[in-house]
GUDREN-675414 format. One line per 8 residues: number of its first residue (from 1); their letters; for each residue x, y, z of C-alpha. Coordinates in nm, 2 decimals, m for minus. Layout:
BEGIN
NUM	a	X:Y:Z  ...
This chain:
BEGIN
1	xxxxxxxx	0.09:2.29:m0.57  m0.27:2.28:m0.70  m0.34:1.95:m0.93  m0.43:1.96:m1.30  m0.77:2.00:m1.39  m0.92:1.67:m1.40  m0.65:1.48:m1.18  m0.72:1.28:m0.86
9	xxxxxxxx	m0.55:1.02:m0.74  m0.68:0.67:m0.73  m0.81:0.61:m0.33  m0.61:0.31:m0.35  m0.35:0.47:m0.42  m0.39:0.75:m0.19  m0.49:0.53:0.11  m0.15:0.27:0.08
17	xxxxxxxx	0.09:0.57:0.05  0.19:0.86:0.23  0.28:1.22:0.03  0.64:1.30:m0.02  0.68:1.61:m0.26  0.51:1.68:m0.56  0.78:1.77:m0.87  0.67:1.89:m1.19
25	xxxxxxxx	0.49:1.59:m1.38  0.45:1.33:m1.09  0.35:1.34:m0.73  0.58:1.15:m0.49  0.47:0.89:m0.27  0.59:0.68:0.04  0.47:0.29:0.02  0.25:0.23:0.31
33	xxxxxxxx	0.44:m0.11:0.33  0.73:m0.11:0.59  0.92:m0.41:0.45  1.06:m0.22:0.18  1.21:0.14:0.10  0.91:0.16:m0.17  0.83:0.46:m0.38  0.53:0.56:m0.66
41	xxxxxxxx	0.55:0.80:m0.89  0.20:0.96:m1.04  0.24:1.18:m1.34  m0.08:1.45:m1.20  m0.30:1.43:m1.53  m0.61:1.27:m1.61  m0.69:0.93:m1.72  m0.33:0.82:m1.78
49	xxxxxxxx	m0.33:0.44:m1.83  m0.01:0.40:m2.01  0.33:0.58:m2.02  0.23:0.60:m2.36  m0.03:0.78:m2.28  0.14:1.05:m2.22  0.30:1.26:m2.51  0.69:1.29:m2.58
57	xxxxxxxx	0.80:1.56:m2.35  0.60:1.42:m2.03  0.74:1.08:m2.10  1.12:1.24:m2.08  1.01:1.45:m1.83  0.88:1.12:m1.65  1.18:0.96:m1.71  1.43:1.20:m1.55
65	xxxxxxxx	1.22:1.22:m1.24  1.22:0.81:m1.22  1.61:0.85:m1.21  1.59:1.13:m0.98  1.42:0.93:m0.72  1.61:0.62:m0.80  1.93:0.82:m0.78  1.75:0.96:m0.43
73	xxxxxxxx	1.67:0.58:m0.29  1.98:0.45:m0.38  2.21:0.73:m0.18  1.96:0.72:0.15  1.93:0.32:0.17  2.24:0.17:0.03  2.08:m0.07:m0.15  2.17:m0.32:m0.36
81	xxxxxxxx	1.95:m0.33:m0.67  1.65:m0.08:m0.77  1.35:m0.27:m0.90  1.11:m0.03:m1.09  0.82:m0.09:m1.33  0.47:0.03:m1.41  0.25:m0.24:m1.36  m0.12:m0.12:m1.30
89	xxxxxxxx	m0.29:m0.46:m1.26  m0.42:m0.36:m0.94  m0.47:0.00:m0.98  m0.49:0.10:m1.40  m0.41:0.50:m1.29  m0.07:0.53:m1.45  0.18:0.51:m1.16  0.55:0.37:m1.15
97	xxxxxxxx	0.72:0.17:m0.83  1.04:0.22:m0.71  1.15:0.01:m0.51  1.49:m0.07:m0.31  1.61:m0.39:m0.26  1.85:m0.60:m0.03  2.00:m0.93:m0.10  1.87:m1.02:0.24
105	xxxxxxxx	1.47:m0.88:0.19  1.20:m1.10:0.25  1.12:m1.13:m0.12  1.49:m1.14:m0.26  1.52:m1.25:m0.55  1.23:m1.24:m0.65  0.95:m0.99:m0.71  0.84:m0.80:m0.35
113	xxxxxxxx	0.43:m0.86:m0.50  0.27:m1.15:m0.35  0.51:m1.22:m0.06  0.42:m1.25:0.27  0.19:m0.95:0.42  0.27:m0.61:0.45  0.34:m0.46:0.76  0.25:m0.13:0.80
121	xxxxxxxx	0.52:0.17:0.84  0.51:0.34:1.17  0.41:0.73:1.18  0.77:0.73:1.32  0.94:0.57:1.04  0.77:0.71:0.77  0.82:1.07:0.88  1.19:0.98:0.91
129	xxxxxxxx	1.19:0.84:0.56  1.01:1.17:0.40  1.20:1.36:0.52  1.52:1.19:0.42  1.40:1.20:0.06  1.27:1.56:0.06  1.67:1.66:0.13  1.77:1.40:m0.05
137	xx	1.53:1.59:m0.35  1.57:1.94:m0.26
């Protein structure tokens, strides 16, 4: 799918995630980070800071694809709560985590930023995990 006029991806961003799928507002991305099943979405238009930066049918549209891939998460992991937000203290390019989470996690029950070090997701694991969410999406 070509990208927007005017859209990149932050290299943050792009160098901490792996691509999953792109659906029609936001591009799909695996978490680098193997401690946790962790997703981003990132609606593909230019300098979006805010969700209120977008107008009233992208933010709908942005919201049924956060539920999609929650709804997604939730059937491949089994976890027991979703954690998502749209934070952007480290990176301001309007993205939105979500993020599965286990009453035994390393972070549980508190939130996964700031705990510990991540470890990074083997080639192995992560191609397993795409894949599992493309199906899981298709």
């Amino acid at each position: 799918m070509s990208e927007p006029d005017g859209f990149s991806l932050d290299p943050w961003l792009e160098t901490d995630s792996a691509f999953v799928l792109d659906l029609p507002l936001s591009t799909l991305r695996l978490s680098g980070d193997a401690r946790y099943p962790w997703l981003l979405l990132v609606p593909r238009k230019p300098n979006l800071i805010e969700i209120i930066d977008l107008d009233a049918a992208d933010r709908t549209q942005l919201m049924a694809e956060i539920a999609q891939v929650s709804s997604a998460l939730k059937a491949i992991t089994g976890c027991d709560k979703l954690n998502v937000g749209a934070l952007g203290n480290m990176v301001a390019q309007l993205h939105v985590h979500v993020i599965a989470r286990f009453n035994d996690d390393p972070a549980w029950p508190g939130p996964v930023w700031g705990v510990g070090e991540a470890q990074a997701r083997s080639p192995e694991a992560r191609g397993e995990m795409i894949g599992a969410l493309r199906r899981a999406l298709d």
